[in-house]
ChimeraX commands (.cxc) that place a marker at each C-alpha (Angstrom):
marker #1 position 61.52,29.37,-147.16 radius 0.5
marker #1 position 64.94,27.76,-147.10 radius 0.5
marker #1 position 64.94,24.00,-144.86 radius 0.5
marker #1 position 68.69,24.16,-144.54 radius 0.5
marker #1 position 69.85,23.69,-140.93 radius 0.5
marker #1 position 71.67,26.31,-139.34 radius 0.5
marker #1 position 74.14,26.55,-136.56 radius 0.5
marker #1 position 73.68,28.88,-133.84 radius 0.5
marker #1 position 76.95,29.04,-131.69 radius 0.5
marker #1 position 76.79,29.91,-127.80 radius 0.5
marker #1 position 73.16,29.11,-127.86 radius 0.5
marker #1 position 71.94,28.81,-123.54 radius 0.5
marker #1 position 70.86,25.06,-123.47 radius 0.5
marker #1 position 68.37,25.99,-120.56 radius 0.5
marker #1 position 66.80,28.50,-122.87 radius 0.5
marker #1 position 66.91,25.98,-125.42 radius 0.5
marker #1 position 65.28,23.53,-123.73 radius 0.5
marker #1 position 62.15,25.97,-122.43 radius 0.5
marker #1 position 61.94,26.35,-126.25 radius 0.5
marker #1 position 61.53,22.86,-126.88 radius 0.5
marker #1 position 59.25,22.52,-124.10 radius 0.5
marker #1 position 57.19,25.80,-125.17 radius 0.5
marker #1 position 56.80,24.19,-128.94 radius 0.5
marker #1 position 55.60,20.90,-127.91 radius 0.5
marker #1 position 52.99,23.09,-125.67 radius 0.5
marker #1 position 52.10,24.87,-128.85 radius 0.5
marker #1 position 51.95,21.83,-131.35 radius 0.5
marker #1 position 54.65,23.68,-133.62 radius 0.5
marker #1 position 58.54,22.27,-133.94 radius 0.5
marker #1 position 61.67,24.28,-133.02 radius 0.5
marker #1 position 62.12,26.12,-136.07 radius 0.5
marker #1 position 58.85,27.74,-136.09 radius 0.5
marker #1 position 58.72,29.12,-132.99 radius 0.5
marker #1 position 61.99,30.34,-133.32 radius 0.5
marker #1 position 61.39,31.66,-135.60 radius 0.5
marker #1 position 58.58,34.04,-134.56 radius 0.5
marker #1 position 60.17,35.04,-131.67 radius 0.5
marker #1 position 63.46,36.01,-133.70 radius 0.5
marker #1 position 60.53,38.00,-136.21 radius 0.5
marker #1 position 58.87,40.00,-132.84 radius 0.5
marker #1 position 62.22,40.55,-131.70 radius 0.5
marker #1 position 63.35,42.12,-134.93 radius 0.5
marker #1 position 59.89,43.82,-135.60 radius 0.5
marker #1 position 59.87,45.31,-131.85 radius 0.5
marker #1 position 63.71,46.02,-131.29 radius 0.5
marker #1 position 63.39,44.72,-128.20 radius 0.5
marker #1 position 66.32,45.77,-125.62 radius 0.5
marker #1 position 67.12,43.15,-122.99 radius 0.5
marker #1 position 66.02,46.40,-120.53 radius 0.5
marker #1 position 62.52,46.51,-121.82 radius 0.5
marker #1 position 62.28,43.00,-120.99 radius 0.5
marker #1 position 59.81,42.71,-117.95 radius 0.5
marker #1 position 61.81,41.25,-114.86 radius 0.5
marker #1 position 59.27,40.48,-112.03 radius 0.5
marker #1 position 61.21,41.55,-109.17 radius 0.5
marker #1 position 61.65,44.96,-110.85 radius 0.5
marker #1 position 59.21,47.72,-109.69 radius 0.5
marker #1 position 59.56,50.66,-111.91 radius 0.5
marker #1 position 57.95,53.47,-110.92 radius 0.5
marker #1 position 57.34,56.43,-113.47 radius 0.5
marker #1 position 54.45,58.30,-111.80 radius 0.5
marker #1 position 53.63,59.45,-108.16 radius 0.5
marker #1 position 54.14,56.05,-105.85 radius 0.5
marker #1 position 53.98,55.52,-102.17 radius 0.5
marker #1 position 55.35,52.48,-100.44 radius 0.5
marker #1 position 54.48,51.67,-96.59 radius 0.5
marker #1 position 56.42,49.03,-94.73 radius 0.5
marker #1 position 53.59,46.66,-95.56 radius 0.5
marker #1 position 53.86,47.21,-99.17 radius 0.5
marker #1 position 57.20,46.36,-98.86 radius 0.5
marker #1 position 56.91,43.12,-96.65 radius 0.5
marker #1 position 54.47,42.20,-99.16 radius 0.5
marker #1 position 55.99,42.18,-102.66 radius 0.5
marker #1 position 59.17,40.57,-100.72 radius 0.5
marker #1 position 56.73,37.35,-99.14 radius 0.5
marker #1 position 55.68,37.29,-103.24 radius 0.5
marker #1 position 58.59,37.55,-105.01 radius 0.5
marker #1 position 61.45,37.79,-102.66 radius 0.5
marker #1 position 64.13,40.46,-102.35 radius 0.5
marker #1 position 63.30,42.89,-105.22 radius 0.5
marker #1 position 64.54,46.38,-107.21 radius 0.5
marker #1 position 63.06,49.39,-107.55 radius 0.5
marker #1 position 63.43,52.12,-109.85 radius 0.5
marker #1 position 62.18,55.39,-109.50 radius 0.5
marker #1 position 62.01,57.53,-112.81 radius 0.5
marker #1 position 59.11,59.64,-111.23 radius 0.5
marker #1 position 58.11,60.27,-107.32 radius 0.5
marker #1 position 58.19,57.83,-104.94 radius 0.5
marker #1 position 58.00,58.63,-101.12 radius 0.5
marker #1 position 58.83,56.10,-98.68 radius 0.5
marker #1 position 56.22,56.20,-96.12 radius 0.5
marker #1 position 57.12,56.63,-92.39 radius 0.5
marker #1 position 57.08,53.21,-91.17 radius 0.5
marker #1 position 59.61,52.32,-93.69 radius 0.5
marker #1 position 62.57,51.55,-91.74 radius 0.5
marker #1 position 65.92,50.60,-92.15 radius 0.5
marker #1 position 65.30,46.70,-91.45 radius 0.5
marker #1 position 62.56,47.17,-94.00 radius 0.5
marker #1 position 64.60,47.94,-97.10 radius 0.5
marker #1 position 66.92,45.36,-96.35 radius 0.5
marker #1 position 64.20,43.70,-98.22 radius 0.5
marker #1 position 65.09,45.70,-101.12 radius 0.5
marker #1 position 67.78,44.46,-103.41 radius 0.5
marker #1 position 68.57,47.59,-105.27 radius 0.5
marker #1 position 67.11,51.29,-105.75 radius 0.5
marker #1 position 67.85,52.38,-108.81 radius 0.5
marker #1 position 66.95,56.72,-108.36 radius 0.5
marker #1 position 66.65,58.67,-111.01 radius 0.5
marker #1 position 63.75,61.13,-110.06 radius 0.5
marker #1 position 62.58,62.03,-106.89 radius 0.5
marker #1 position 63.08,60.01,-103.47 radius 0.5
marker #1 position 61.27,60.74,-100.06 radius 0.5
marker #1 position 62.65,59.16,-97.39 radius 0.5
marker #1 position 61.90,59.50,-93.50 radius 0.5
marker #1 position 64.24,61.59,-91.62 radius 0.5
marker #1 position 65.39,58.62,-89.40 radius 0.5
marker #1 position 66.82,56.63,-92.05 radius 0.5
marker #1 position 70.39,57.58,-92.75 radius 0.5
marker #1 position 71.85,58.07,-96.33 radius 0.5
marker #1 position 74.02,55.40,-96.00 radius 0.5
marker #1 position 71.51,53.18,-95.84 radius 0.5
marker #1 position 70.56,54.72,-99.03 radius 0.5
marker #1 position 73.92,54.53,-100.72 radius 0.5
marker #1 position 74.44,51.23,-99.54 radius 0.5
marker #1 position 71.45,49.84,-101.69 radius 0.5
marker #1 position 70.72,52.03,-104.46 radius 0.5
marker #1 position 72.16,54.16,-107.07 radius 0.5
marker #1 position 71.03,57.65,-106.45 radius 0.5
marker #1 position 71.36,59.55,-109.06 radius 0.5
marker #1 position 68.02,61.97,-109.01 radius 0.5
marker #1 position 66.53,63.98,-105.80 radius 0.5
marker #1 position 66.51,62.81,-102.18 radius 0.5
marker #1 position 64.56,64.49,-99.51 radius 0.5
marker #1 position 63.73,64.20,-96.02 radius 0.5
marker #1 position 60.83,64.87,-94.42 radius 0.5
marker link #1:1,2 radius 0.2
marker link #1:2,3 radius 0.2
marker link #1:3,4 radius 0.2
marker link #1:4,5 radius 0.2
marker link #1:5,6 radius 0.2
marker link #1:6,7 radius 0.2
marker link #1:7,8 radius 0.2
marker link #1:8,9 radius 0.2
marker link #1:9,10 radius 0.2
marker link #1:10,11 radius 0.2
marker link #1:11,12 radius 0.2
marker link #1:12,13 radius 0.2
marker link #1:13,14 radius 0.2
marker link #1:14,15 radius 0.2
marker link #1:15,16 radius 0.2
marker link #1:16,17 radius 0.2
marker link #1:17,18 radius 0.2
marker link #1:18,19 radius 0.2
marker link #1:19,20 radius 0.2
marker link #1:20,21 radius 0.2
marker link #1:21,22 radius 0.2
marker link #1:22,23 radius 0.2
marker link #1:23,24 radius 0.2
marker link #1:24,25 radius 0.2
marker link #1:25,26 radius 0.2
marker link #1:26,27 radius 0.2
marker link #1:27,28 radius 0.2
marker link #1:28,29 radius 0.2
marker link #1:29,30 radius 0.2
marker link #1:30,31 radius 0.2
marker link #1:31,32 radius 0.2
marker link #1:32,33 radius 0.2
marker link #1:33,34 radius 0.2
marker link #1:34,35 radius 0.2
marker link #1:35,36 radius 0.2
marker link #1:36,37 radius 0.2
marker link #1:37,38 radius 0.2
marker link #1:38,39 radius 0.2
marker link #1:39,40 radius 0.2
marker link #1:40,41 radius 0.2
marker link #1:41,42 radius 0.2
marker link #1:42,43 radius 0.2
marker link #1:43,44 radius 0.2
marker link #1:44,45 radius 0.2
marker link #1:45,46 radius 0.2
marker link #1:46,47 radius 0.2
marker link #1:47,48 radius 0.2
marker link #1:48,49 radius 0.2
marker link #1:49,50 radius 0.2
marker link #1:50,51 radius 0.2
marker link #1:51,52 radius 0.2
marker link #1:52,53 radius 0.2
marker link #1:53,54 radius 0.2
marker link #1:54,55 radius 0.2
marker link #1:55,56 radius 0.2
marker link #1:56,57 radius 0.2
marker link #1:57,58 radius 0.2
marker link #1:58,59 radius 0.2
marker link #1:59,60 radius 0.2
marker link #1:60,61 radius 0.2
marker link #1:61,62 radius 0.2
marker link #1:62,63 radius 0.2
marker link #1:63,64 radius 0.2
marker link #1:64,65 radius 0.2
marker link #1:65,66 radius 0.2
marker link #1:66,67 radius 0.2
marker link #1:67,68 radius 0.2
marker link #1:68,69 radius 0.2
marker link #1:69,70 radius 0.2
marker link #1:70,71 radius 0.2
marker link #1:71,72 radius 0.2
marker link #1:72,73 radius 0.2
marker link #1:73,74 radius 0.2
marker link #1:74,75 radius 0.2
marker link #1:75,76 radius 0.2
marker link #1:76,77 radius 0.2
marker link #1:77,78 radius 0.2
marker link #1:78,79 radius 0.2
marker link #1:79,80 radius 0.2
marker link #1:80,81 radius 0.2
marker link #1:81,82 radius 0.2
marker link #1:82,83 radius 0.2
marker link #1:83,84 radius 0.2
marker link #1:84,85 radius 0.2
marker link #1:85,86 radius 0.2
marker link #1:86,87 radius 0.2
marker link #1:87,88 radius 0.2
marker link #1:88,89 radius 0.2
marker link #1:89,90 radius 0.2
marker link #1:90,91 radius 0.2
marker link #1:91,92 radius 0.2
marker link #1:92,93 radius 0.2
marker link #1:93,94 radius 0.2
marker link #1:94,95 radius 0.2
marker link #1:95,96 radius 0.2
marker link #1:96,97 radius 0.2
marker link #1:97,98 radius 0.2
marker link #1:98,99 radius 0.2
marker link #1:99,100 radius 0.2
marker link #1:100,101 radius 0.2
marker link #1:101,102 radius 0.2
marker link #1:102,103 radius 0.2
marker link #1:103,104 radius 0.2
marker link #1:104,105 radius 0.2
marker link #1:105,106 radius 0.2
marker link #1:106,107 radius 0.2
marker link #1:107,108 radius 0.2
marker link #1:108,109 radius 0.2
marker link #1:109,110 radius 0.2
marker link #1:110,111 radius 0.2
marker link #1:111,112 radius 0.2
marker link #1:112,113 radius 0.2
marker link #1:113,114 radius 0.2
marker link #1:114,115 radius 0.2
marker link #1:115,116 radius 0.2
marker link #1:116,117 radius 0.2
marker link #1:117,118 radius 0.2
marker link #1:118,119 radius 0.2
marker link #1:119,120 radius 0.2
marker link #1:120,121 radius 0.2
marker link #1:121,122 radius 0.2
marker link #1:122,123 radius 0.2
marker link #1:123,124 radius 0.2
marker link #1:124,125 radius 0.2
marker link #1:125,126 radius 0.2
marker link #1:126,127 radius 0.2
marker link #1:127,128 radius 0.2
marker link #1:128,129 radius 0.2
marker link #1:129,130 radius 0.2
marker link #1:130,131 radius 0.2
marker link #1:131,132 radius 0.2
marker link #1:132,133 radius 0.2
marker link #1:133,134 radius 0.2
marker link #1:134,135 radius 0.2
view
């Protein structure tokens, strides 16, 4: 193992410093647990899209989400996405108020969706690119 220092241009000092913070935590310095993450990173190909954002609910099977489901991620983690790769029905006490809590629908498989909410509503926060029905 080369010791010789090396410059790392556009570096995010925030990030930086959670590093710095994360190594003293660990007893290791900065080099070392850079890097291991720079080895897992390289060893996993990680995209930035697989990393896990906690106001993201993605939703590959059969899902459905009641007005109180909603209200309740929101009081947790505040306004949040969802995307939809599978089924997801929107039970009937979702409202329109109630996905104001949601910050973005991001549709690519199948959407149910109670009559009395309007597409628009839809449109206005999601990308719907899969199925939509009303029931």
């Amino acid at each position: 193992m080369s010791s010789k220092s090396v410059l790392i241009r556009g570096l995010n000092r925030d990030v930086y410093n959670q590093l710095i913070g994360k190594a003293k935590e660990q007893g290791k310095n900065v080099g070392e647990l850079a890097n291991e993450a720079m080895r897992v990173f390289l060893q996993n190909g990680i995209d930035k899209e697989e990393i896990v954002d906690p106001r993201k609910l993605v939703i590959s099977g059969s899902v459905t989400l009641s007005k109180d489901d909603i209200e309740g991620i929101f009081d947790e983690v505040g306004k949040f996405k969802v995307e939809n790769n599978g089924e997801l029905f929107f039970d009937e006490d979702v409202d329109r108020e109630t996905l104001q809590l949601v910050e973005k629908i991001y549709n690519k498989g199948k959407l149910h969706v109670p009559r009395k909410i309007h597409p628009f509503t839809l449109i206005k926060i999601g990308h719907v690119k899969g199925q939509v029905k009303k029931y």
